[in-house]
N, C-alpha and C positions, 0 to 999 in steps of 0.2 A: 504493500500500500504506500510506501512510504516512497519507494522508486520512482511510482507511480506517480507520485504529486511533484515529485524532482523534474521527471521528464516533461511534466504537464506545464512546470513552469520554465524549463529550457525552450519549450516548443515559443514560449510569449517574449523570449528574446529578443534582442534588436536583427531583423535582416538586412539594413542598409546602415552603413557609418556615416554619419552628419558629419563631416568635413568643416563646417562652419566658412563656407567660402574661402579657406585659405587657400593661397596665394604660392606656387612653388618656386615664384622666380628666384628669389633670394634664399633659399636653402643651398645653391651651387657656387663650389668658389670659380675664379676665374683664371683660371690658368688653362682653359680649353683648347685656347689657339695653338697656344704655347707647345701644349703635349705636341699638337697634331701636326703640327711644322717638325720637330724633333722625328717624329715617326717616317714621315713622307721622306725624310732628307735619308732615313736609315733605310729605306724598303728596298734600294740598289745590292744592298751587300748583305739582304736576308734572304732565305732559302724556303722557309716555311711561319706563319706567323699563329704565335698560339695564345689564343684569345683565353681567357682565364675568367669566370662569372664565378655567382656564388650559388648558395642552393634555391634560389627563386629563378629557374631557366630558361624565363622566358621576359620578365620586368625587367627594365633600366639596360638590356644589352644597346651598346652605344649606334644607331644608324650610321654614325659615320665611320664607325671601325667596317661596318660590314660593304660600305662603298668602296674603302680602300683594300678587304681584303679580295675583293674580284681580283688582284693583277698575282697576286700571290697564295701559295696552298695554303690553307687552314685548317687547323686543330680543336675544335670549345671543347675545355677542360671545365666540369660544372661541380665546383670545390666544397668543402664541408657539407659532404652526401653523408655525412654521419649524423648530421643535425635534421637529414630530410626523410619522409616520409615517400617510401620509393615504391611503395604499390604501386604507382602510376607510371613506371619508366618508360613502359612501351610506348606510353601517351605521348610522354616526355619527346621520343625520339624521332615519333611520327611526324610529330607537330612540327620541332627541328626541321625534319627532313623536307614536309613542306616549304619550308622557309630558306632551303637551299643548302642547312647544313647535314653535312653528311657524318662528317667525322669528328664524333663524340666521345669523351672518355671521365667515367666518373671516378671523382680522386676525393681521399679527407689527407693533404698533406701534413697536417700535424703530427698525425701520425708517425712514429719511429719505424714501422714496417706497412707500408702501403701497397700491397699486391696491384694493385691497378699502377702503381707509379711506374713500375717493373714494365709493363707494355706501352711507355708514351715512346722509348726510342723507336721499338722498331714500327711503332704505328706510325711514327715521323717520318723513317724513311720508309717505309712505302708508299705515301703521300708525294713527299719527293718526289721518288723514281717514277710516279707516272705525271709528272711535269718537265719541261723543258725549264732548265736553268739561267738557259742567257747568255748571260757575262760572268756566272760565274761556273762555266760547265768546266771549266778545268780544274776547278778548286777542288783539295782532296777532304778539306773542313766540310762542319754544314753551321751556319750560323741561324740560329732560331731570336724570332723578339715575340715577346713576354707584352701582352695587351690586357687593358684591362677597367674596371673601374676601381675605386679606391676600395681596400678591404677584401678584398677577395680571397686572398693568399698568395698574391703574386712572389711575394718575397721566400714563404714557405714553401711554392712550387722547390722556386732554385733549388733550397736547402736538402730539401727531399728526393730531386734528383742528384743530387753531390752525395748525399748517404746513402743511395743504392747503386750508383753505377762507379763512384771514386772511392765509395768505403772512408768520407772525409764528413768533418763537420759542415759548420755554416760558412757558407761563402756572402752571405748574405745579411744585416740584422734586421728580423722583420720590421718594417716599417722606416727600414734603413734607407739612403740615397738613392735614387734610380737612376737608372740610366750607365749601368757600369756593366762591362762585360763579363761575364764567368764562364769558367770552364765547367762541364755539367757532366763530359759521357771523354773517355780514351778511345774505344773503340767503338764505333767510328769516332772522331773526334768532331765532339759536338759542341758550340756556346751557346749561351743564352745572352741577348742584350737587355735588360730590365729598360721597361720603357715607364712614366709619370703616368699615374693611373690617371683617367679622364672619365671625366660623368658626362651624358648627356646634357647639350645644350639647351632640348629642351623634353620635357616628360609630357608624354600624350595624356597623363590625366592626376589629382592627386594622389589616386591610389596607388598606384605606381611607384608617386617619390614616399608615400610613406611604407609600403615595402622596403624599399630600399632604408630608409631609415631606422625601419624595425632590425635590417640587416648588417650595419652599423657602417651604412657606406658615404651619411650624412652626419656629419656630428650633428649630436644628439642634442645641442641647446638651440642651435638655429632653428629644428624644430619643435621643439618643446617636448622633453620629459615624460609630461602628465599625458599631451595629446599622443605620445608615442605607444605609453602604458595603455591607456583606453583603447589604442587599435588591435593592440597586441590583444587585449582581452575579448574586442569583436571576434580576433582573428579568432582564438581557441575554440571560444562557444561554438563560432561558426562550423569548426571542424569535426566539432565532437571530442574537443581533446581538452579533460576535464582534470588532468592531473596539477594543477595549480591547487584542485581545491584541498590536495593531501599535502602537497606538499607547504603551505601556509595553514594549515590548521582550519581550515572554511567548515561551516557545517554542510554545506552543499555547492553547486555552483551558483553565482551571480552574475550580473549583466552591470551591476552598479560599481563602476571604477571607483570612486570613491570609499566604499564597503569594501572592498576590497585591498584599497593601498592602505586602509587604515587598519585592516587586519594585520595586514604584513607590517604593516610600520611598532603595532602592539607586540607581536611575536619577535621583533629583531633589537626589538628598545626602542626606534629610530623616534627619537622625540625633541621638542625645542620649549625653550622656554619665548612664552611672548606677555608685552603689555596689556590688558584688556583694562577700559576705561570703566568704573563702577560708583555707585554713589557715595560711597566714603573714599573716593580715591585711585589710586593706578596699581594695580596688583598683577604680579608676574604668575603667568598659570602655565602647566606643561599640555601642551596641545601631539597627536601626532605630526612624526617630519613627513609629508607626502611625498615631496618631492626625492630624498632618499629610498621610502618604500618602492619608486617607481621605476628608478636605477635599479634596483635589487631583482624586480620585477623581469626586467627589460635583460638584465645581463643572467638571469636564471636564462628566459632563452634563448640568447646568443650563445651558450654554455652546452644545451640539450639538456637541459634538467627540467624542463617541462613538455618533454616527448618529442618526438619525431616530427615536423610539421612541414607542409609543403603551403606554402604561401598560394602561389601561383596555380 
């Protein structure tokens, strides 16, 4: 009886998220051109170009990576498959396929052993070999660029192919410099060039950019916190994925972001002292911290600690 009234009241959930007319021009920084002049001037002396997303495989990938990758082979590498809910891969790949890409490989490069990391060399060069080189057929190298938007794992790609095919640590610090060369493979003798992660100029809708934000490809205060936590929680309900509500202590689930960050904010201490004005006077009272609850929230899952979830 009791499930019964759970589910009777998930059924009266929200099915549309109120956006509140925001606005996503300013959640992107400007260095767009910038990447994309840097990319075009390298595209002579790359071989293959390997586009790198995260696990929403179809929101925020850049239109204009995919103009420029017509003159060159392509690889989409679709990153922390470990945080994704992959009952849908076939979906996944159809849809890709539709859209022109072909050559898919799913990676979690955090990972210290990544089975799938182990098949991106020779998926590279057979990609390769069924293209014409150029100017660079005589080369005995193969020079690979690293594309992407910010956050993805571009940096953990490298590292992770430097641990399985050179038996070496990081070449790389995540979130380190771009645009530097590294050695990745001896045999064939392979590099990668890290290119300046680039977002979309412009996002076909808000849900999109807040996808992406939920994803942490936006810093997190340009969009707001609170707005970020309440998507995340449209997102779950939406899916059926209800493990927030063990993991915070919930008596059931909620639809009410508020009830919810103040749960979490009670469970973790997250609390502040504030002034409230009263008739004898100004008295400091201890209120929930929301906007901590909501980071706590938000990076549980960036983390997978509230299940597998596929966005998209």
């Amino acid at each position: 009886m009791r499930l019964q009234q759970v589910l009777r009241n998930v059924d009266k959930f929200r099915t549309v998220f109120d956006f509140g007319g925001r606005d996503v021009a300013h959640w992107f920084p400007g260095h767009m051109a910038k990447g994309l002049r840097q990319m075009r001037a390298n595209l002579k002396k790359v071989d293959c170009i390997i586009e790198i997303h995260d696990h929403i495989p179809f929101s925020g990938r850049n239109p204009v990576f995919q103009d420029t990758l017509n003159v060159k082979p392509h690889l989409l590498i679709l990153n922390k498959m470990d945080l994704t809910d992959l009952s849908n891969k076939q979906r996944i790949l159809k849809t890709l396929e539709k859209n022109g890409v072909k050559n898919v490989l799913f990676t979690d490069c955090l990972k210290q052993r990544d089975d799938n990391i182990k098949k991106l060399v020779p998926m590279v060069m057979e990609i390769i070999e069924r293209h014409p080189r150029y100017n660079r057929e005589e080369n005995t190298d193969y020079c690979l660029m690293v594309i992407g938007v910010p956050n993805v794992g571009k940096s953990s790609l490298i590292n992770s192919l430097r641990r399985t095919n050179l038996k070496k640590g990081r070449a790389s610090r995540v979130g380190g410099e771009p645009g530097i060369t590294k050695d990745v493979c001896e045999r064939p003798r392979m590099y990668l060039l890290d290119t300046p992660g680039v977002l979309p100029p412009k996002i076909e809708n808000v849900e999109t950019g807040m996808k992406l934000a939920l994803c942490g490809t936006i810093l997190d205060h340009l969009v707001g916190e609170d707005i970020i936590a309440d998507y995340l929680l449209y997102s779950l309900n939406r899916l059926r994925k209800f493990s927030y509500v063990e993991k915070y202590d919930l008596q059931e689930p909620s639809d009410d972001i508020q009830q919810v960050l103040k749960r979490i904010a009670v469970k973790l201490g997250k609390t502040q002292r504030v002034k409230a004005i009263t008739g004898v006077g100004n008295i400091t009272i201890m209120i929930p911290n929301y906007t901590a609850a909501a980071y706590d929230f938000i990076r549980a899952f960036r983390k997978g600690e509230l299940g597998q979830v596929m966005l998209d």
